[in-house]
C-alpha positions as CSV (number, residue, x, y, z in Angstrom):
1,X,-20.6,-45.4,-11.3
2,X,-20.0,-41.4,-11.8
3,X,-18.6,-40.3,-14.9
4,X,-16.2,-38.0,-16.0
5,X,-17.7,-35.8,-19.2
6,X,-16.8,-32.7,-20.7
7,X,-18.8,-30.7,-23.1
8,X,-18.9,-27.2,-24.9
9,X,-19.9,-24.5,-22.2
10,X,-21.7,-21.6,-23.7
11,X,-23.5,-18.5,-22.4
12,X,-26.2,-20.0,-20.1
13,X,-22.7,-21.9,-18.2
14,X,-20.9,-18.6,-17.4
15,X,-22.6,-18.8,-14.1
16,X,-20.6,-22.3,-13.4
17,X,-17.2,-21.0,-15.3
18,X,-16.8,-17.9,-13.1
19,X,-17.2,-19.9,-10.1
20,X,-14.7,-22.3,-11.2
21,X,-12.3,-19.7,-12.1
22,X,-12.7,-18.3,-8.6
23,X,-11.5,-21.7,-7.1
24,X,-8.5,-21.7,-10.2
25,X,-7.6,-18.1,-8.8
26,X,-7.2,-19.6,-5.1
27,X,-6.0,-22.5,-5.9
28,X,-2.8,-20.4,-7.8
29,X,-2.4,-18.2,-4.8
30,X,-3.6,-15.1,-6.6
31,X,-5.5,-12.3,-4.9
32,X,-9.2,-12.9,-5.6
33,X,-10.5,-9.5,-5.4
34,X,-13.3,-9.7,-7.6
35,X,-17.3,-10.9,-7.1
36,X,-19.5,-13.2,-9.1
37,X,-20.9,-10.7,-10.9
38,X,-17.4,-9.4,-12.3
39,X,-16.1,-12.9,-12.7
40,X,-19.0,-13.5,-14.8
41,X,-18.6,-9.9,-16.9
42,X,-14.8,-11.3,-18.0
43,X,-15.7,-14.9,-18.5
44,X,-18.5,-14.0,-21.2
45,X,-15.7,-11.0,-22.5
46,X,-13.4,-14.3,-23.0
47,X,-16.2,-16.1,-24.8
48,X,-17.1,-13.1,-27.1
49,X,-13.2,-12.6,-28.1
50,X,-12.5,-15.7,-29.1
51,X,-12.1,-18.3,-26.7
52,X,-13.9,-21.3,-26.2
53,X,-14.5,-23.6,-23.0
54,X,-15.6,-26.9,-21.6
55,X,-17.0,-27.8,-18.9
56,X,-15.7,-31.0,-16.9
57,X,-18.6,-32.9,-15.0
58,X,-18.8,-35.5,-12.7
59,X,-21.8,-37.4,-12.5
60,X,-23.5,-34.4,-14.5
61,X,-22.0,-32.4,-11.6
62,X,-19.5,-29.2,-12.4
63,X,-16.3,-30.2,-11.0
64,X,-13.8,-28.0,-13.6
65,X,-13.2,-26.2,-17.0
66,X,-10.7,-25.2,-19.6
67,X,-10.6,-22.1,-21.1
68,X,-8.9,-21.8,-24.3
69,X,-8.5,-20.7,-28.1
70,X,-7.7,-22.1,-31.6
71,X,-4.7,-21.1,-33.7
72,X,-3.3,-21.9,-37.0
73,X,-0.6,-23.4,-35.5
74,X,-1.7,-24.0,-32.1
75,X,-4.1,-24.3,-29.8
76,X,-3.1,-22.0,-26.2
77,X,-5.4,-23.1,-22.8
78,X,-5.3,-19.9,-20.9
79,X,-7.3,-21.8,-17.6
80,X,-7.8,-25.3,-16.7
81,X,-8.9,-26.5,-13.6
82,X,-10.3,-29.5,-12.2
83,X,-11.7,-29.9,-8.1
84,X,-9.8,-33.1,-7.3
85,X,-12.1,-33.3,-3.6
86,X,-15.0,-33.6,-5.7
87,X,-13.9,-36.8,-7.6
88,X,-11.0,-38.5,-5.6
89,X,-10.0,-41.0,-7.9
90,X,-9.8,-38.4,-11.0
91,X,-6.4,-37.2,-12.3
92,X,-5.7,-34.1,-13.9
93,X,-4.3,-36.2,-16.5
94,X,-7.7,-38.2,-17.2
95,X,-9.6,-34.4,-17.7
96,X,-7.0,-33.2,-19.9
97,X,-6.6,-36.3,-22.2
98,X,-10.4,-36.9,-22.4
99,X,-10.4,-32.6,-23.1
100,X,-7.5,-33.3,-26.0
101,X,-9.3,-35.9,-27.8
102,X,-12.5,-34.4,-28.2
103,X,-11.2,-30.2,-28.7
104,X,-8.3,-31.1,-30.0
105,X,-7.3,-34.5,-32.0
106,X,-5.1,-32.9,-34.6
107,X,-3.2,-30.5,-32.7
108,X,-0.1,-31.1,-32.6
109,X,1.4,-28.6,-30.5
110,X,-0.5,-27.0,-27.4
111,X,0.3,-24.2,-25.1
112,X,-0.5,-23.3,-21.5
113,X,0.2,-20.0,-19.2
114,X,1.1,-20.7,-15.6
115,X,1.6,-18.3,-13.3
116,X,4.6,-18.3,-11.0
117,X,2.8,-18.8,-7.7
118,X,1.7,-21.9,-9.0
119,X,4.5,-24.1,-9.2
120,X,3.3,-26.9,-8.0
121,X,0.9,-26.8,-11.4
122,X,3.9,-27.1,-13.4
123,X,5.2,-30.2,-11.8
124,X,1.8,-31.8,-12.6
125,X,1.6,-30.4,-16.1
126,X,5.4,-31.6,-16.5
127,X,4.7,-35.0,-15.4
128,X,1.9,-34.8,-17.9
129,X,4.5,-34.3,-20.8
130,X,4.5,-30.3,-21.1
131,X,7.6,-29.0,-21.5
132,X,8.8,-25.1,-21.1
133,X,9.1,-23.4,-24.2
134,X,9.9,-19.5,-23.3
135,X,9.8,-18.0,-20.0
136,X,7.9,-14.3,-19.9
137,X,9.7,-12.1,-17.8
138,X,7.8,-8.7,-16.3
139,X,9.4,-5.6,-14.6
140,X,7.8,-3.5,-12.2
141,X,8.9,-0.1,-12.6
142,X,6.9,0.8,-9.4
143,X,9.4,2.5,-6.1
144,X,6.2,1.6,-4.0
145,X,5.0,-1.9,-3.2
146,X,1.7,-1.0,-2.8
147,X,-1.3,-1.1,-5.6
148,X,-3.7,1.8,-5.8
149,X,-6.7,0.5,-7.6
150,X,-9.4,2.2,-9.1
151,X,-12.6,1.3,-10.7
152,X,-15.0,3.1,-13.4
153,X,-16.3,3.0,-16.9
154,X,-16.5,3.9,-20.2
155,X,-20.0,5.3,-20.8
156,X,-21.9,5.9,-23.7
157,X,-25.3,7.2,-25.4
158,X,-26.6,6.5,-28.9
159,X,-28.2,9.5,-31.3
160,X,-29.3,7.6,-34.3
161,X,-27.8,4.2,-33.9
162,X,-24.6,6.3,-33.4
163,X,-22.7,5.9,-30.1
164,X,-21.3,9.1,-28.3
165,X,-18.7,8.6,-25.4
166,X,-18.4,10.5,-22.1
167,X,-15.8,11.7,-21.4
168,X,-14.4,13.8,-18.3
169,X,-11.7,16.5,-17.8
170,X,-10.1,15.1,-14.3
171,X,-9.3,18.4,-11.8
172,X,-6.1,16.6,-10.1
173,X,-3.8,16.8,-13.4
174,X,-6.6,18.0,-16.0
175,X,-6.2,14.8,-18.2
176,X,-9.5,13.5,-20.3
177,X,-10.7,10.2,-19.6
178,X,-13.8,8.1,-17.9
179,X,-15.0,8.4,-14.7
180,X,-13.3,6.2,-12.1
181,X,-12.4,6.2,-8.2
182,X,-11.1,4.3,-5.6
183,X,-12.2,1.4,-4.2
184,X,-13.8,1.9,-0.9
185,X,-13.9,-0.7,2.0
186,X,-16.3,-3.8,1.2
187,X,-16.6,-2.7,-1.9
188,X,-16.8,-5.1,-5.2
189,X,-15.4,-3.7,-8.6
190,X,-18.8,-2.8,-10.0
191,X,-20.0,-1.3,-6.7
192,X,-17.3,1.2,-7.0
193,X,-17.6,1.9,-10.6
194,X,-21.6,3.1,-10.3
195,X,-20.7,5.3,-6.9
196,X,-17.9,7.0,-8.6
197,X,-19.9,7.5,-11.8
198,X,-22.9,8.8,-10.0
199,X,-20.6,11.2,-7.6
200,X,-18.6,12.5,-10.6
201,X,-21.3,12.8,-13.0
202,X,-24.4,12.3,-11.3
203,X,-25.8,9.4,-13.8
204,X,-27.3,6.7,-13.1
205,X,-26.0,3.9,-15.7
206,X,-26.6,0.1,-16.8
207,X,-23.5,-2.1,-17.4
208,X,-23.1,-4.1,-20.7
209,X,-22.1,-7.6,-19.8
210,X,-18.8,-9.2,-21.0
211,X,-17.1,-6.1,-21.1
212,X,-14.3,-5.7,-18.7
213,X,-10.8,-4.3,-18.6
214,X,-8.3,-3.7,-16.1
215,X,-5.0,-1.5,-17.2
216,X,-1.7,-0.7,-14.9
217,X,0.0,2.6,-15.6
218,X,2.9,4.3,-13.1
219,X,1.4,7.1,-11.1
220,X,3.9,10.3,-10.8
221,X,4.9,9.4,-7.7
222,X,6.4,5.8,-9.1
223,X,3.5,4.3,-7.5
224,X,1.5,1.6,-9.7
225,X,-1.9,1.9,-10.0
226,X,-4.7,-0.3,-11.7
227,X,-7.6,0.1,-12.7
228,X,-10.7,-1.5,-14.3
229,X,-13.1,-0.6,-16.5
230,X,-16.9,-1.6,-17.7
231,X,-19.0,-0.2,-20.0
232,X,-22.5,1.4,-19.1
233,X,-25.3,2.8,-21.2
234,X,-27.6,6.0,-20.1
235,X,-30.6,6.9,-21.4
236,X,-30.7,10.0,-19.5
237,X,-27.4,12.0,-20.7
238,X,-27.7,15.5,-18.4
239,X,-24.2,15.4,-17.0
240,X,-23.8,17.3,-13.5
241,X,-19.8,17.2,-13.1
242,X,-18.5,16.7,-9.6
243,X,-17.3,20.0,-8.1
244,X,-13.6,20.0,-7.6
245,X,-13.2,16.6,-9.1
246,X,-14.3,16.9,-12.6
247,X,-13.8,20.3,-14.5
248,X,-16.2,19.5,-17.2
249,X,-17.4,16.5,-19.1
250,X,-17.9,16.0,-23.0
251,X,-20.2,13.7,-25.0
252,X,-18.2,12.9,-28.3
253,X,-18.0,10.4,-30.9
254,X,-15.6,7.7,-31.4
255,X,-12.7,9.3,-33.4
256,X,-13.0,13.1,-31.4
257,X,-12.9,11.1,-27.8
258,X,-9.8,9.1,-29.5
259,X,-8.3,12.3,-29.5
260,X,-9.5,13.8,-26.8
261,X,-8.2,11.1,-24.3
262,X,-4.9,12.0,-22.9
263,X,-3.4,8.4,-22.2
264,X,-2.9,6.3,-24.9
265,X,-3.8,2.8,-22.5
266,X,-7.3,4.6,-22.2
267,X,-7.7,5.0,-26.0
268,X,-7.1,1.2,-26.3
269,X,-9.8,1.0,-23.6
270,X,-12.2,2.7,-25.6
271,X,-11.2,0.9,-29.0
272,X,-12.3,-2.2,-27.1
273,X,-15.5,-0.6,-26.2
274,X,-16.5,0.8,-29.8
275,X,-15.6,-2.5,-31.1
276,X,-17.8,-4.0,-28.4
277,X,-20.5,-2.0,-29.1
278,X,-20.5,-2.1,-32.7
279,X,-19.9,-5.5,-33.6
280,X,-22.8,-6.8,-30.8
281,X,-26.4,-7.1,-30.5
282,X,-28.2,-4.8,-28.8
């Protein structure tokens, strides 16, 4: 008879996770606007910040996963997800008790994050025994309903073990940051980041994998616009700045591109990315 398992899911199942999480997106009713590849670049970012995951199998097959970290006083699950099709007679319940006793036996309080257009999740995580604890309440400042989105990265070179960031003087507004763009029709996230890095700047780059952020700021004209970011290595630094895009383009090190940057959320993207870089193995 199958079996219902579960067992730590390290690097070599990010492949499986991302496509899980793909289905855990769908099945909330969120947009799933990113590929396989990107799915996998923020699962192995969740594994190398401090969360940990399962995988749930039935009959050694991938059927689901939780995604979650350990606290001093609790232990949060930031995704769980379990294909019901692919094991009729399995309840949520049975993954998530069978996920509690062997992750988390003396826990005594545990957390979860539901999104609101998943509210049939929190009648099945009710029946379960959750119970709500705060509700988090977000305002969108935005006059326009619509979401520009943007894509690019932060890009870097080492001298002597030491990393130097690029950095690029926009023409529309003159503020510093990383080349980015828009995304184009048909386009995934990373495909967009290496056009608009080699149109701006004219390198060619490789990404580093697990790094991904995505930011929201308020454009001037109350529109909200997001955008995400990766982080690429060159080896080849000569910088050929886009004419009437870019006005000119800096390589500096960590503490002159913190100041440099004109947006605080971007100097928090390339904290990330110096502790990323520094703190790895190359």
């Amino acid at each position: 008879m199958p079996v219902l398992d579960c067992r730590i899911a390290g690097q070599e199942s990010v492949p499986a996770l991302a496509a899980l999480n793909a289905a855990l997106l769908e099945e909330q009713h969120l947009p799933v606007s990113l590929g396989q590849a990107e799915l996998e670049h923020r699962m192995v970012g969740y594994l190398a910040d401090g969360y940990q995951a399962v995988l749930f199998t039935w009959d050694d097959e991938p059927i689901g996963y939780c995604l979650y970290r350990l606290y001093p006083k609790y232990a949060h699950v930031r995704h769980f997800y379990v294909d019901q099709t692919a094991a009729r007679k399995l309840r949520i319940s049975d993954a998530f008790d069978l996920f509690r006793d062997r992750q988390l036996g003396d826990y005594a309080s545990i957390r979860m994050d539901i999104p609101e257009t998943a509210k049939e999740s929190v009648d099945i995580w009710e029946s379960i025994g959750f119970r709500p604890r705060s509700r988090r309440l977000e305002l969108h400042t935005a006059t326009k309903r619509k979401t520009r989105k943007s894509c690019g990265a932060v890009i870097y070179r080492r001298i002597f073990r030491r990393p130097l960031f690029l950095l690029v003087q926009h023409g529309n507004g003159g503020h510093w940051g990383f080349p980015k763009g828009h995304v184009a029709a048909n386009e995934t996230e990373m495909d967009t980041a290496r056009r608009e890095i080699a149109e701006e700047t004219s390198l060619q780059v490789g990404f580093r994998r697990g790094f991904y952020e995505r930011i929201y700021y308020l454009t001037p004209r109350a529109r909200r616009k997001e955008v995400v970011y990766f982080l690429a290595r060159v080896r080849r630094p000569r910088v050929r700045p886009q004419a009437g895009e870019i006005v000119t383009a800096q390589w500096l090190p960590y503490r002159k591109a913190r100041e440099r940057i004109t947006y605080e959320n971007a100097r928090l993207v390339l904290d990330r990315a110096y502790a990323f870089i520094t703190e790895g193995d190359e």
